[in-house]
Structure formats: structure tokens, C-alpha cells
C-alpha positions as a printed NumPy array, in Angstrom:
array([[-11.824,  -2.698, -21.929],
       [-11.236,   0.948, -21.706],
       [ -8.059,   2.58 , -19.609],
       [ -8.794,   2.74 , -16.256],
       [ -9.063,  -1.085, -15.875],
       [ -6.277,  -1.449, -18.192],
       [ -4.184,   0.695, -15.569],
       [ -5.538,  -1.495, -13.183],
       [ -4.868,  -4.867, -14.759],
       [ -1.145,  -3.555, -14.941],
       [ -0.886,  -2.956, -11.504],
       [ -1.682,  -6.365, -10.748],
       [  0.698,  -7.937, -13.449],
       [  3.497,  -5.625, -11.501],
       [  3.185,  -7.198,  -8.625],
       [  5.215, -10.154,  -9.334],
       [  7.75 ,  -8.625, -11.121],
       [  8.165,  -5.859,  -7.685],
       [  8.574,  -9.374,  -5.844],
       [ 10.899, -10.731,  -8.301],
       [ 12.851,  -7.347,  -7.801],
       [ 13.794,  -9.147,  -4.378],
       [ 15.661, -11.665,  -5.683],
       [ 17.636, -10.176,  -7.561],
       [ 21.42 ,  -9.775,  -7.091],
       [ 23.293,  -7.479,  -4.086],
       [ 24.227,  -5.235,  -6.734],
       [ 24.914,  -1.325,  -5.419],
       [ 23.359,   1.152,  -7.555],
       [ 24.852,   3.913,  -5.529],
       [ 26.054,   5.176,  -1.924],
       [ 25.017,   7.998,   0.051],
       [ 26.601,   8.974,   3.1  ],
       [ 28.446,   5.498,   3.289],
       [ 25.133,   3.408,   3.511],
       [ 24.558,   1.309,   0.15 ],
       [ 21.46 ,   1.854,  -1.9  ],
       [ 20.77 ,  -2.16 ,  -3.472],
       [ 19.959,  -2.183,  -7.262],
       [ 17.24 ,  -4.37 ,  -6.6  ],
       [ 15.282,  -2.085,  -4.088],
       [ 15.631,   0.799,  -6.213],
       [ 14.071,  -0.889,  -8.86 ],
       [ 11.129,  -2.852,  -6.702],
       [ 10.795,   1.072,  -5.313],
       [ 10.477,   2.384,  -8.575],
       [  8.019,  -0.171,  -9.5  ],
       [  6.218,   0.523,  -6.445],
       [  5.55 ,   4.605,  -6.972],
       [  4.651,   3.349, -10.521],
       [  2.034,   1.374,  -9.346],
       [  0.551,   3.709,  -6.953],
       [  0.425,   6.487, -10.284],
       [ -1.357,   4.073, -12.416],
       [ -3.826,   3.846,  -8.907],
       [ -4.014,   7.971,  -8.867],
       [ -4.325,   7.671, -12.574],
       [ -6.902,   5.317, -13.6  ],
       [ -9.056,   6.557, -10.631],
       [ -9.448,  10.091, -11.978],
       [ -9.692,   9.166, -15.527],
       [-12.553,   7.043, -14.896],
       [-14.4  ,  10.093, -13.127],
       [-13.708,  12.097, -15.989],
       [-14.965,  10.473, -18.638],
       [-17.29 ,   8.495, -17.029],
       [-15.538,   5.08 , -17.392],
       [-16.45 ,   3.972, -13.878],
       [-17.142,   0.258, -14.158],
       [-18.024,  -2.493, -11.657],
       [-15.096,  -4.137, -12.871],
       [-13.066,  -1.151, -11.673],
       [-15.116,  -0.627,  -8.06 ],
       [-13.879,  -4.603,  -7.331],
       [-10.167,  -4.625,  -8.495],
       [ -9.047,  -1.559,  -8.44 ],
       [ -8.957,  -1.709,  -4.448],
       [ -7.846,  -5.297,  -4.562],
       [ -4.64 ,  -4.258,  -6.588],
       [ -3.532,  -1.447,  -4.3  ],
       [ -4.287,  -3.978,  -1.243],
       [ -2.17 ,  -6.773,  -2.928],
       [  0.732,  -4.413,  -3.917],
       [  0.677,  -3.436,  -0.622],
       [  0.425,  -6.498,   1.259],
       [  3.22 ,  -7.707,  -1.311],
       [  5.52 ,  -4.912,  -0.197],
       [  5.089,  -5.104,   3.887],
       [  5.535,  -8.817,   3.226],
       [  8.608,  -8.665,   1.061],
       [  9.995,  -6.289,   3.785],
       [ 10.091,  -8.871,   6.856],
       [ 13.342,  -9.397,   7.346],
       [ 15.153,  -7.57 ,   5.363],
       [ 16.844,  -5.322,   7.668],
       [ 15.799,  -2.392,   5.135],
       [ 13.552,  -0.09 ,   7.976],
       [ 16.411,   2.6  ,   9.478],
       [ 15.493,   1.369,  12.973],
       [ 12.408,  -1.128,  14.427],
       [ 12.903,  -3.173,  12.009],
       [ 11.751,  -5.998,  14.092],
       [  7.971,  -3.943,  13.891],
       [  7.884,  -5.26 ,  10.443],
       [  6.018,  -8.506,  11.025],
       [  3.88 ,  -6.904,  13.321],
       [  2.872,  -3.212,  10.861],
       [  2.621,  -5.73 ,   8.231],
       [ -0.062,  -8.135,  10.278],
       [ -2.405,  -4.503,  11.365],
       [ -2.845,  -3.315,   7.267],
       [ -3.773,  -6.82 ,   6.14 ],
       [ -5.88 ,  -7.721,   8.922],
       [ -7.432,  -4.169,   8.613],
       [ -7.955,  -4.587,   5.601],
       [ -9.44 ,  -8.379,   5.294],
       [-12.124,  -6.221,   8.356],
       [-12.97 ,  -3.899,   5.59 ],
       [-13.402,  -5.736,   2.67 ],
       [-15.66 ,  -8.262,   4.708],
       [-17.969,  -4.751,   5.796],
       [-18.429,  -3.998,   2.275],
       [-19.021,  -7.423,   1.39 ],
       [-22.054,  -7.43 ,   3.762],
       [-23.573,  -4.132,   2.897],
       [-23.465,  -5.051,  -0.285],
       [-25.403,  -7.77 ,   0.235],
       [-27.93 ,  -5.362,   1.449],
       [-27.619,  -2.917,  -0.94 ],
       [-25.317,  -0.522,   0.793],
       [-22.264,   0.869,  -0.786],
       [-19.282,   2.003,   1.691],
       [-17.638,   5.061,   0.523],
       [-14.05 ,   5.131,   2.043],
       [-13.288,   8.132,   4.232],
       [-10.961,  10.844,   4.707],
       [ -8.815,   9.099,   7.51 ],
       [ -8.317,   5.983,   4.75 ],
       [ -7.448,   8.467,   1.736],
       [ -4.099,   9.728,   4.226],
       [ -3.435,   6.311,   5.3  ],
       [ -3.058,   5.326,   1.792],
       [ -1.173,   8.441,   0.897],
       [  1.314,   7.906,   4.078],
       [  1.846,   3.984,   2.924],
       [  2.411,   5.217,  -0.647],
       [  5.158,   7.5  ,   0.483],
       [  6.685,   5.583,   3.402],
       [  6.709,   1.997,   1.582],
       [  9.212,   3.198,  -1.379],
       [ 11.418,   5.254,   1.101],
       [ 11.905,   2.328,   3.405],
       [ 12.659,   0.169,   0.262],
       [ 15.204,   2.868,  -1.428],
       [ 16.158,   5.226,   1.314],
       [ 16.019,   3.104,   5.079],
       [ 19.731,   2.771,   4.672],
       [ 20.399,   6.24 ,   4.288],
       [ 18.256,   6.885,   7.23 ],
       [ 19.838,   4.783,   8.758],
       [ 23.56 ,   6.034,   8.402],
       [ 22.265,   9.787,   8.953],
       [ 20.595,   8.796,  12.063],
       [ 16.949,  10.589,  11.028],
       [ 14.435,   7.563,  11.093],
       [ 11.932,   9.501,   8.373],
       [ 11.332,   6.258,   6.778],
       [ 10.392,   4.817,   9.948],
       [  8.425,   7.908,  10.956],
       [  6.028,   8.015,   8.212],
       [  5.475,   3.999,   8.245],
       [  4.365,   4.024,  11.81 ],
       [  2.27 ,   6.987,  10.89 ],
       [  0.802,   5.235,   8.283],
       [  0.345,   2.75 ,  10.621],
       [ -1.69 ,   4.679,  13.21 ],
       [ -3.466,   5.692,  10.717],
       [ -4.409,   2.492,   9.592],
       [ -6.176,   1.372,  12.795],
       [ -7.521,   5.379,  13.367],
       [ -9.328,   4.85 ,   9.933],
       [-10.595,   1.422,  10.138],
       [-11.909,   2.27 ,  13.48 ],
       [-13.695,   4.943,  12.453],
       [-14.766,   2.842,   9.457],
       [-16.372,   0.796,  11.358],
       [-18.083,   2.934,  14.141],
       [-19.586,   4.999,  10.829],
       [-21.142,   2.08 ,   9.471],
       [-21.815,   0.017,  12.832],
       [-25.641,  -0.866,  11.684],
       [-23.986,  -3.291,   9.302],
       [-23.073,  -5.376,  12.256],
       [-26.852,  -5.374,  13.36 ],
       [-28.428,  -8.525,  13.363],
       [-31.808,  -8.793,  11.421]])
């Protein structure tokens, strides 16, 4: 197995360890500006930016030295949707988000349902022979989640007490972008909805 899919596989073995992250203890690793930053979401938040550089990581490595594999093209996108999903999901509730924190349920329900759209698209072309190279608008929306997910996790307290919502910001952007790009996903490759 060369490294790419090794980077890959370890991904997917963080994932429950990030969730275990949420159980652990109320310990405070630190305050700023009076709002407590929890041990535990510093570490899952850690975890998480870990992740998503093993994603950045294995991707190019595997273009440089030709190690793309099938094995790669199926699981590398199904670890960065599950550590996603795992994340959003995790969040609910947790009263983490510096304000909306009731949108959590509902940001959470748009990336997993856009994504379960997607993966069912490819899953037809392929079945046709197509292959469905992911587009511009889905390379930022990925970017945005890997930047907003960690600072809602680590920093959404802070936000909080300083009154500048960036954590929220950026997730709702990420959000937008979410539906932008899976629309335009699908409008690009309507003729796979064609009945033959």
C-alpha cells in the first residue's frame, strides 16, 4: 500500500478518536478574553486540521509520483465526507458556534444531504462510464469547511465574548457554498439524470 492511501486510511482511523475528543472532561486549556477554551475541543480541533493535511497531503503526493489508485479515487472522498459529517454532527448542541447556534442541526442536514446527491451522481455516471471531476465552487467549499469547522470547535467562545461572529461567518459561507456548488454540480452534469 503506498502513502497516499496510508494518509488516507489514517484519516479514517482519526475519526473516532476526534469523536472521542467529545467526551472527554470540561477541562480549560486556556482563557482568552474571559471566554474558556475546553481541553477537549482544542484537541478534537487539532485532530481535525490534522486530518484535513493528511487530505492536502496524500492528494498531491499521489499526483506526483503517480500513486493515483482506485483505492484512493473511492476513499479518499469518503474520509473527508465522514470527518466532516462527524464534526457538524458532534457540534449539535454544543453551544460551541459564537451565535446561531441553533443553525447547527440544520448546516449540518444541507452538507450531508449534499453530499449523499453527489456521491449518488457519480455513482450513476460511473455506471456509464463517466467520471465527475469536482469543480471549482466544491474545492472553496471544502477549503471554507476546513477553516470554519476547527475555529468553531477552538475559537466560537472567543467569538463569542469579543462579539465578532468570524466562526459563524465563514461556516455559513461554507454553507452557501455548499448548495452554490452542488447546484452547479448538478446543472453541469444534468444528462446524467436523462433517462435512456
Amino acid at each position: 500500500m503506498n502513502l497516499p492511501n496510508k494518509l488516507t486510511i489514517a484519516r479514517m482511523i482519526a475519526i473516532p478518536f476526534f469523536i472521542a475528543c467529545f467526551f472527554l472532561p470540561d477541562w480549560v486549556a486556556f482563557k482568552l478574553c474571559g471566554a474558556e477554551i475546553l481541553t477537549k475541543y482544542l484537541i478534537a480541533g487539532i485532530l481535525f486540521i490534522l486530518a484535513y493535511v493528511t487530505d492536502t497531503l496524500d492528494g498531491r503526493i499521489a499526483r506526483k509520483f503517480g500513486l493515483v489508485t482506485d483505492f484512493g479515487k473511492l476513499m479518499d472522498p469518503i474520509a473527508d465526507k465522514l470527518l466532516t459529517a462527524a464534526c457538524m454532527i458532534m457540534l449539535i448542541g454544543r453551544g460551541l458556534m459564537s451565535v446561531c447556534d441553533f443553525l447547527m442541526p440544520v448546516f449540518t442536514v444541507i452538507v450531508i444531504a449534499r453530499e449523499f446527491v453527489i456521491s449518488g451522481m457519480r455513482l450513476v455516471a460511473a455506471s456509464k462510464g463517466r467520471v465527475m471531476a469536482a469543480g471549482t465552487l466544491g474545492k472553496i467549499k471544502t477549503t471554507l469547511q476546513s477553516i470554519a469547522l476547527p475555529m468553531v470547535l477552538i475559537l466560537g467562545p472567543f467569538f463569542r465574548a469579543i462579539g465578532v461572529p468570524v466562526d459563524f461567518i465563514l461556516l455559513a459561507a461554507s454553507v452557501v457554498m455548499t448548495i452554490w456548488s452542488g447546484l452547479d454540480y448538478m446543472l453541469r452534469n444534468k444528462e446524467i439524470f436523462s433517462v435512456q
